[in-house]
C-alpha positions as CSV (number, residue, x, y, z in Angstrom):
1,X,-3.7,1.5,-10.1
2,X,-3.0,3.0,-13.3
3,X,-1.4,-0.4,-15.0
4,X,-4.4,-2.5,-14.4
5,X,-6.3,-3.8,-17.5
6,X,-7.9,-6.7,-16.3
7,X,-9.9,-7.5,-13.4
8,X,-10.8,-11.3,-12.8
9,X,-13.7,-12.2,-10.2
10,X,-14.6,-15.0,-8.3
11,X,-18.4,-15.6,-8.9
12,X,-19.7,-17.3,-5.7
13,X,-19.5,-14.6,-2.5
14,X,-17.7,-12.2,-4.4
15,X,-20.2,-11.7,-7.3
16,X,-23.3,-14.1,-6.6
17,X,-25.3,-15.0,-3.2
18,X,-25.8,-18.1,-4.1
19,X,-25.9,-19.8,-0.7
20,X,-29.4,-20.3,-0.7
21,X,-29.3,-22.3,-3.9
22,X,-26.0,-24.0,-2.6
23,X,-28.2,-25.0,0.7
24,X,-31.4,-26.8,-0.6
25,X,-29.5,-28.8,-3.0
26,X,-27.2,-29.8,-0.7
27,X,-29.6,-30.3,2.4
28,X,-31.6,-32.5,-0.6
29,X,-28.7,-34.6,-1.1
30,X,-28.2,-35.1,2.2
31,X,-31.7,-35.9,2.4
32,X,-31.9,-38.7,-0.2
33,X,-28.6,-40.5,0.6
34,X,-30.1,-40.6,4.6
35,X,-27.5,-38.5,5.9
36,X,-27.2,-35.6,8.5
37,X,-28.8,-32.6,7.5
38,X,-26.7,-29.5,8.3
39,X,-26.8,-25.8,8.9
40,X,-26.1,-22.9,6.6
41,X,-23.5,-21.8,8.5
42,X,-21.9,-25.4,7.9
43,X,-22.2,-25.5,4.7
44,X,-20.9,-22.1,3.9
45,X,-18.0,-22.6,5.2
46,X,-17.4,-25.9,2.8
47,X,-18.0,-23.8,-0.2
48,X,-15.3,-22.8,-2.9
49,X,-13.5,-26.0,-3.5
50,X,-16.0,-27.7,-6.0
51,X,-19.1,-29.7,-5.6
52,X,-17.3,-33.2,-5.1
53,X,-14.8,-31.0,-2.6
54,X,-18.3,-29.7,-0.3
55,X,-19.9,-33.1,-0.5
56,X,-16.8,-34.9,0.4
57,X,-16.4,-34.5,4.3
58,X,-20.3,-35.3,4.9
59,X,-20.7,-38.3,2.9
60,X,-19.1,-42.3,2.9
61,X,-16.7,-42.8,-0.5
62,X,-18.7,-45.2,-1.8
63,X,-21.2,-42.5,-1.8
64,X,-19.6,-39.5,-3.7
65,X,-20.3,-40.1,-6.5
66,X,-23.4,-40.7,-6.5
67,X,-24.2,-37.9,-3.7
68,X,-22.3,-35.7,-6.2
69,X,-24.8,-36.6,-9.7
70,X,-27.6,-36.0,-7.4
71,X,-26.4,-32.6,-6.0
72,X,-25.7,-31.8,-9.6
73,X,-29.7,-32.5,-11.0
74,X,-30.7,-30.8,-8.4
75,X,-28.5,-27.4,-8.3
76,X,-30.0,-27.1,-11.9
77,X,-32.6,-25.9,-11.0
78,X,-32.1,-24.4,-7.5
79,X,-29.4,-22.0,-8.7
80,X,-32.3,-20.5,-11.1
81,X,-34.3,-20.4,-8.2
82,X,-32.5,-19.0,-5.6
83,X,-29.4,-17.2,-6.8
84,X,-29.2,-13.4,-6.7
85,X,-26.6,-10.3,-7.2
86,X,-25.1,-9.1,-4.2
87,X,-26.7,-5.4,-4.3
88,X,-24.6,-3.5,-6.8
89,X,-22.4,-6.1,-8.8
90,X,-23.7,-5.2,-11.4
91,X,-23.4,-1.5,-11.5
92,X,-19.8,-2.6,-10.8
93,X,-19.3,-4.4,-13.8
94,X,-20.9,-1.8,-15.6
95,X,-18.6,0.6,-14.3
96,X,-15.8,-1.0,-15.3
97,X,-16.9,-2.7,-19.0
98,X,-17.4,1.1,-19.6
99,X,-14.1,2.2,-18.7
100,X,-12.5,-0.5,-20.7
101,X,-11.2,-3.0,-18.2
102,X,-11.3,-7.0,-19.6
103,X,-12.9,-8.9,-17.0
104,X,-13.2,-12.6,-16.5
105,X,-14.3,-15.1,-14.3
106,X,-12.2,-17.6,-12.1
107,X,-14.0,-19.9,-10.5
108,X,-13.7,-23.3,-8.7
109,X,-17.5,-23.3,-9.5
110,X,-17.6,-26.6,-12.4
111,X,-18.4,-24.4,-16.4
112,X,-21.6,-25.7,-16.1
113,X,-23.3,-24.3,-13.2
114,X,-21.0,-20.7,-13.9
115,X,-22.8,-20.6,-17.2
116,X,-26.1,-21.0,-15.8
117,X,-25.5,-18.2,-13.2
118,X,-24.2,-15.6,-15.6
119,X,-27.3,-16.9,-18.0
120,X,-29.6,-16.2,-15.2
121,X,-28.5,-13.5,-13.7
122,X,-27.5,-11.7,-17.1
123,X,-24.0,-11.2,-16.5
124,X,-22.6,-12.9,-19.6
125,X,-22.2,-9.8,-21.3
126,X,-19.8,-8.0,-19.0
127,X,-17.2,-10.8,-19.2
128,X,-14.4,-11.2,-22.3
129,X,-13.4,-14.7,-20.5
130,X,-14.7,-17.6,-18.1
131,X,-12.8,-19.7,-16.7
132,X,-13.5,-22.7,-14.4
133,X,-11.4,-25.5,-12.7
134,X,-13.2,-28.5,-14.6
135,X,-11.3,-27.2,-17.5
136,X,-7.4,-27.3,-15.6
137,X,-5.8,-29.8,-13.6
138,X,-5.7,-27.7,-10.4
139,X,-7.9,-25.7,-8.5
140,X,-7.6,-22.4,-6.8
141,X,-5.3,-21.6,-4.4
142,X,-3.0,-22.7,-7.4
143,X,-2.7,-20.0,-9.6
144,X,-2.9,-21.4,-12.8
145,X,-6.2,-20.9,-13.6
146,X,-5.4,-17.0,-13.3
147,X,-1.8,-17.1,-14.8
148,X,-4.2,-18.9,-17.6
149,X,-5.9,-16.1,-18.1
150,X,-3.7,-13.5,-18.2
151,X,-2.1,-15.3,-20.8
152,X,-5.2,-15.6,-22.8
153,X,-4.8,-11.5,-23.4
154,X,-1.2,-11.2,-23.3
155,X,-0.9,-9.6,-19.8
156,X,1.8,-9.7,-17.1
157,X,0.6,-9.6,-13.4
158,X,1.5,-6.2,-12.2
159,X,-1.7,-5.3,-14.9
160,X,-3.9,-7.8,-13.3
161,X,-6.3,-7.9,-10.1
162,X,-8.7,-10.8,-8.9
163,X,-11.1,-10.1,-6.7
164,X,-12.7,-13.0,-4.5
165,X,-13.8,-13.7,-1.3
166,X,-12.1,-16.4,0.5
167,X,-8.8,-17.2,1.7
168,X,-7.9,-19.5,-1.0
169,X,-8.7,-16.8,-3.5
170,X,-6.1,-14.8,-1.8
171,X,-3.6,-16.8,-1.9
172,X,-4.1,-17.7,-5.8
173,X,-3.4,-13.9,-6.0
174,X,-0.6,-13.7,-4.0
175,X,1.0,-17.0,-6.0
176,X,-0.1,-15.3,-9.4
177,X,1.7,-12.2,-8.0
178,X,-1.6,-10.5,-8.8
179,X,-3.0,-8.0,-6.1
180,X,-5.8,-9.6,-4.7
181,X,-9.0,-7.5,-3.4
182,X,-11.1,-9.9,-0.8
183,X,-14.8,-9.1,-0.1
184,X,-16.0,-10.2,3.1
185,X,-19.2,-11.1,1.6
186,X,-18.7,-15.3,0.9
187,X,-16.9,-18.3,2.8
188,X,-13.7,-17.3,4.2
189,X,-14.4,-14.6,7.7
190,X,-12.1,-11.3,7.6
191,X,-9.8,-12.9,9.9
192,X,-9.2,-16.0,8.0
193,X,-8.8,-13.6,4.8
194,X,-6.2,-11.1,6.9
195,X,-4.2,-14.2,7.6
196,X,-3.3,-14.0,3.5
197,X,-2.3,-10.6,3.3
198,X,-4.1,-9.7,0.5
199,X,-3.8,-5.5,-0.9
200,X,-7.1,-4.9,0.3
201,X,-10.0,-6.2,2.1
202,X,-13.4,-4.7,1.5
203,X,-16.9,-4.9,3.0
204,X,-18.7,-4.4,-0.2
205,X,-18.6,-5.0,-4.0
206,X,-19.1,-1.7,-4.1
207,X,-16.2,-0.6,-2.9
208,X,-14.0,-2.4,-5.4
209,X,-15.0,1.4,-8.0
210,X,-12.6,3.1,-5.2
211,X,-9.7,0.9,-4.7
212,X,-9.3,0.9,-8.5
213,X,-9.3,4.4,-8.8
């Protein structure tokens, strides 16, 4: 993959366990709002479209928005609390900083909450770019946000990867004509990834140092 010059990540499953965080404050809203309480594996499985997007099948209308600002003060706090590296990420962006690759972030994940991760979790300094939906009119599996990015440095997509974890970040890749490298570490399970035909499927961040070599 000797064209590549840019690598764009996903943040949640790819990058970031943040299911934990995800769970409480979502359980909490839930809670508060006198709804059903529901399982991890649930929830997981909701994740990657957006807040609104996760609370949206478990909640009345009339109570989105208002589920939605209490999710919101709540995942504040929880994502400091319970958000961690999947083991390695961050030998992986060191890797690749070092070797000169731009890297940025593409995430349906709303600016704030990204910010407060990479704060957190000291990731900021790896990436040249962050992107997040709140900031386009379309979220991901439309490709804009990463056909917005590459144009932000002036690159064409045969010099681009993203690297994500669900099937929806797949097919943003395949739309963006970008190769797409899936981790089966977040949302989407290897079968509903395979479905999208991404260049490759990996186990662990990890392995993302040997697909680019």
């Amino acid at each position: 993959m000797k064209d590549i010059k840019l690598v764009i990540f996903d943040l949640d499953g790819t990058l970031v366990n943040a299911y934990p965080a995800i769970n409480r404050s979502f359980n909490y809203t839930m809670r508060s709002l006198r709804y059903p309480r529901q399982k991890a594996g649930v929830i997981r499985r909701a994740v990657g479209w957006g807040d609104e997007n996760l609370l949206k099948p478990f909640v009345a209308k009339k109570d989105l928005k208002k589920a939605a600002g209490l999710y919101r003060a709540h995942h504040r706090h929880a994502l400091i609390e319970d958000s961690r590296l999947f083991p390695q990420a961050a030998v992986v962006l060191a890797n690749l900083k070092s070797k000169g690759y731009i890297l940025a972030v593409a995430s349906n994940r709303p600016t704030r909450f990204s910010r407060i991760l990479l704060r957190h979790l000291k990731l900021g300094k790896y990436f040249d770019y962050v992107l997040c939906a709140d900031k386009l009119k379309t979220i991901k599996p439309h490709p804009e946000i990463l056909n917005k990015i590459m144009r932000r440095f002036s690159l064409r997509p045969h010099q681009a990867v993203f690297v994500g974890d669900m099937s929806i970040d797949a097919q943003a890749a395949r739309r963006a004509g970008v190769k797409g490298i899936m981790v089966t570490t977040g949302s989407s399970t290897r079968a509903q990834i395979k479905k999208e035909r991404p260049y490759k499927i990996i186990n662990k961040i990890i392995e993302l140092l040997d697909v680019l070599r």
